[in-house]
Structures are given as structure tokens and as C-alpha cells.
BAMARBA-478016 format. One record per residue (C-alpha): x, y, z. Coordinates in steps of 0.25 Angstrom, whole numbers, plus 5000, padded with zeros to 4 digits. Each point is the difference from the previous one (the first is absolute). Layout:
# residues N
XYZ/...
This chain:
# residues 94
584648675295/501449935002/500550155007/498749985010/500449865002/501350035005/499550145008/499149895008/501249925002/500750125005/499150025009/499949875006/501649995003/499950165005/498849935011/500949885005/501250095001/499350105009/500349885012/501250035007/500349865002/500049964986/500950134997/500949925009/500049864994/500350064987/501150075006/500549875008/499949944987/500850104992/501150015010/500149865001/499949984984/499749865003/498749915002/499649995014/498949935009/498950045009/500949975010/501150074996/499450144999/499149985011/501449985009/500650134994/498950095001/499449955014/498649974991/499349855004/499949904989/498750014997/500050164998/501049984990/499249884994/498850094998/501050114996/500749914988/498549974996/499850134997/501250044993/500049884991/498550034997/500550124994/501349944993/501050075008/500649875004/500049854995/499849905012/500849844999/499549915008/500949915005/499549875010/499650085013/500550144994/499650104993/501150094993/499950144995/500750084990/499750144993/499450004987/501150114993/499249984985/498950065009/500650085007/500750084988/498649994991/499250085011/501050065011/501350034993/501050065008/499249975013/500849885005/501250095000/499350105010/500049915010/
């Protein structure tokens, strides 16, 4: 059961990575080994705030990335624990 469990999550972090976008953000994130707002990576990859809004939604729904929430702003970092557990070697590919 625990091998289904983990297929399925699998499966779900293979569907949200199939946007280009989030591919992006991740990569943004990577490069900059650092947290970073909406703002930020809108700015860098010429995305509108809300897009990447939606698009951190989706990647934290999935446990890619964890998301502080600081007064008005909303900082994203990469989830490495995740990362290695389901994708190992993949953040190096970008």
C-alpha cells in the first residue's frame, strides 16, 4: 500500500511539472538558492504576480516548495526533503 501511496504522489508532482512556468520557478529558485516573493520571480521571468501566485499554489499543494508569509508577502523556497525523496537528481538537471 505505502509503494501505491508514493506512486500516486509521484504522479501528482510529474502533473504539476508538466507546466513550463513552474519548471521555471523552480529553476529561479534553484539559481537563486534563496527564498523569494511573487514579486521577485514574476520580475525575473516577465510572469504577472497573480500567475505566479496560482503557480506557488500549485507547487506547494504538492510539497515541492514551502511558503512564509510575511505581512503583505508571500516567500517561496524549495522543498529539498521533497525534492530528494521523490525527484533525486532532477534539481540538478536544470
Amino acid at each position: 500500500m505505502m509503494i501505491e501511496q508514493e506512486d500516486l504522489k509521484r504522479a501528482e508532482i510529474f502533473k504539476t511539472l508538466s507546466d513550463v512556468n513552474r519548471l521555471s520557478i523552480i529553476r529561479t529558485l534553484y539559481i537563486a538558492n534563496r527564498e523569494m516573493t511573487c514579486g521577485e520571480i514574476g520580475q525575473q521571468l516577465d510572469i504577472s504576480k497573480s500567475t505566479v501566485s496560482y503557480h506557488f499554489k500549485m507547487l506547494r499543494a504538492v510539497g515541492l516548495t514551502h511558503t512564509r508569509r510575511a505581512a503583505q508577502s508571500k516567500y517561496l523556497s524549495l522543498n529539498y526533503q521533497n525534492f530528494n525523496k521523490y525527484l533525486p537528481g532532477f534539481l540538478d538537471s536544470l
